[in-house]
N, C-alpha and C positions, 0 to 999 in steps of 0.2 A: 879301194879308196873309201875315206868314213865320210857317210853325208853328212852335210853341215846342216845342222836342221836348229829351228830355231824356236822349238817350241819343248815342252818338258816330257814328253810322250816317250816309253818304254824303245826302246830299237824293235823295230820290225813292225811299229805300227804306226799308224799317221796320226797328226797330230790330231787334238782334243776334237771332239765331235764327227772325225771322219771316217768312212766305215773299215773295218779292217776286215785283212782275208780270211783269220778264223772266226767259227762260231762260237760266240763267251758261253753260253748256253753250255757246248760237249764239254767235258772233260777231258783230258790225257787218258787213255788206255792205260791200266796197269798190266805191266810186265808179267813174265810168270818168275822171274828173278826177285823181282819186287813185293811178291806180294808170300814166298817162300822166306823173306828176309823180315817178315811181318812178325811180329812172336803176339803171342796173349799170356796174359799174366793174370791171376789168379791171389784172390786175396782171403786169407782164413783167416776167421775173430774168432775168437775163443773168451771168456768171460767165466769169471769164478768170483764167490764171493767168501767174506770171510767176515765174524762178526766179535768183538771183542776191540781190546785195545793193541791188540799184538798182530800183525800178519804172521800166517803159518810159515813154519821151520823153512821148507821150502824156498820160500819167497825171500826172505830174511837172507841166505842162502847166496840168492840173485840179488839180491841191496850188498852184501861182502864180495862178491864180484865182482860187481861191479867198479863199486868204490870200498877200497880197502880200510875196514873200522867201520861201513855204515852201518851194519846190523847194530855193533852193542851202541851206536849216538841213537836209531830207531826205539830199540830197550828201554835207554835211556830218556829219550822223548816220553816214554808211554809210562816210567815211573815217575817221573814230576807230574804230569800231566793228574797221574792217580792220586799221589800226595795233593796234588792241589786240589782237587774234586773231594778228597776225605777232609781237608782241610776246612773248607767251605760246608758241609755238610754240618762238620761241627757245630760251624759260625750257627747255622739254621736250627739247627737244634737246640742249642743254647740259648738264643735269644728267643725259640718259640719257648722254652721252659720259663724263661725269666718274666716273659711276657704273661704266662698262664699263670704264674707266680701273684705278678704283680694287680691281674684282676681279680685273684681269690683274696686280695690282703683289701683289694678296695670294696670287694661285694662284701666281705666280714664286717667292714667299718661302717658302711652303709648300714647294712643293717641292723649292725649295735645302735646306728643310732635312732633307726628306725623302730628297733624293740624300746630304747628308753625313754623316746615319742611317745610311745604307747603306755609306758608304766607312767609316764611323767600325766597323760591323761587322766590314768585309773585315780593317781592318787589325787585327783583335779576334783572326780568324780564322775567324769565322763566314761562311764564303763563301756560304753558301745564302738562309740572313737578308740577308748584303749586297746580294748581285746581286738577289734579289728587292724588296728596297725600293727599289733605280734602276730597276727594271726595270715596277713598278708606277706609282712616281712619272713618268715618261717617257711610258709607254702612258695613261696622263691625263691628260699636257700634249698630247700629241698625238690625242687622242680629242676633247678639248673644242676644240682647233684645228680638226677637222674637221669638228664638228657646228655650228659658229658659221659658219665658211664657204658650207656646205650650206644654214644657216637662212637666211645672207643671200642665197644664190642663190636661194633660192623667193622671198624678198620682193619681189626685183628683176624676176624675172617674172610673179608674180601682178601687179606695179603697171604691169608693160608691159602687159599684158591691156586692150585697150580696154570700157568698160564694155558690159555687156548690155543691148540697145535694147530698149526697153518694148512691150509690144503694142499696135502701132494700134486703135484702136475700130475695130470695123464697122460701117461705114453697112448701115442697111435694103434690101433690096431694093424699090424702088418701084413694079417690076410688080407683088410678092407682097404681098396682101393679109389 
């Protein structure tokens, strides 16, 4: 027959605050059934890298496998992707040319007017004023002639520079334990 108990306490123990006959402290013993029905499981990472805009054949491979057509949408992703970075590349270089353009037309005009400042003195009679404002404007056009040239000669050799090869990892020594 089921006791009528009137508190919310598990069957077999008394209610809230009362002592009960096991100890909460032991645990259940495990079984030898139990503990044979136990399994471990084991987990392998593996990690590979690849660098570019394309995952290698392989992989590409496992994208078509998976989902049938992903490889040539992946292809596909990676030649818009290149069109659009050639695209832009353009834009940058275009607008640095137009831009380099358009300071050599204003450093010319400057200094036309800067040399006819100078002739407009001479024939004033102000030969010191004169010769020194051609003589300024001149030593500027050809100081920035020469510092542009220079800066492109170091671009052009930093980019011949073949890049710096990364450190190989070391393998362990498998005598040294």
């Amino acid at each position: 027959m089921a006791e009528n108990r009137d508190d919310d306490s598990p069957p077999g123990k008394g209610p809230v605050g009362s002592e009960s006959t096991q100890d909460e402290s032991e645990e259940p013993e495990e079984s030898s059934a139990q503990r044979a029905r136990r399994t471990t499981s084991e987990l392998t990472v593996s990690t590979f890298e690849f660098f570019g805009p394309l995952p290698p054949p392989q992989l590409l491979k496992g994208y078509n496998d998976a989902f049938a057509g992903c490889a040539e949408r992946v292809v596909a992703m990676a030649e818009r992707q290149s069109e659009h970075r050639q695209k832009l590349e353009t834009i940058v270089i275009e607008s640095n040319c137009k831009a380099q353009s358009r300071g050599q037309w204003f450093a010319f005009v400057l200094a036309l007017m800067v040399i006819g400042g100078g002739v407009y003195l001479l024939a004033q009679g102000k030969s010191v004023q004169g010769f020194s404002a051609i003589i300024i404007a001149l030593a500027s056009l050809i100081g920035a002639l020469v510092y542009s040239h220079t800066e492109q000669k170091k671009e052009r050799e930093r980019r011949l520079r073949p890049f710096p090869q990364a450190p190989r990892p070391r393998r362990p020594d498998p005598n040294s334990n």
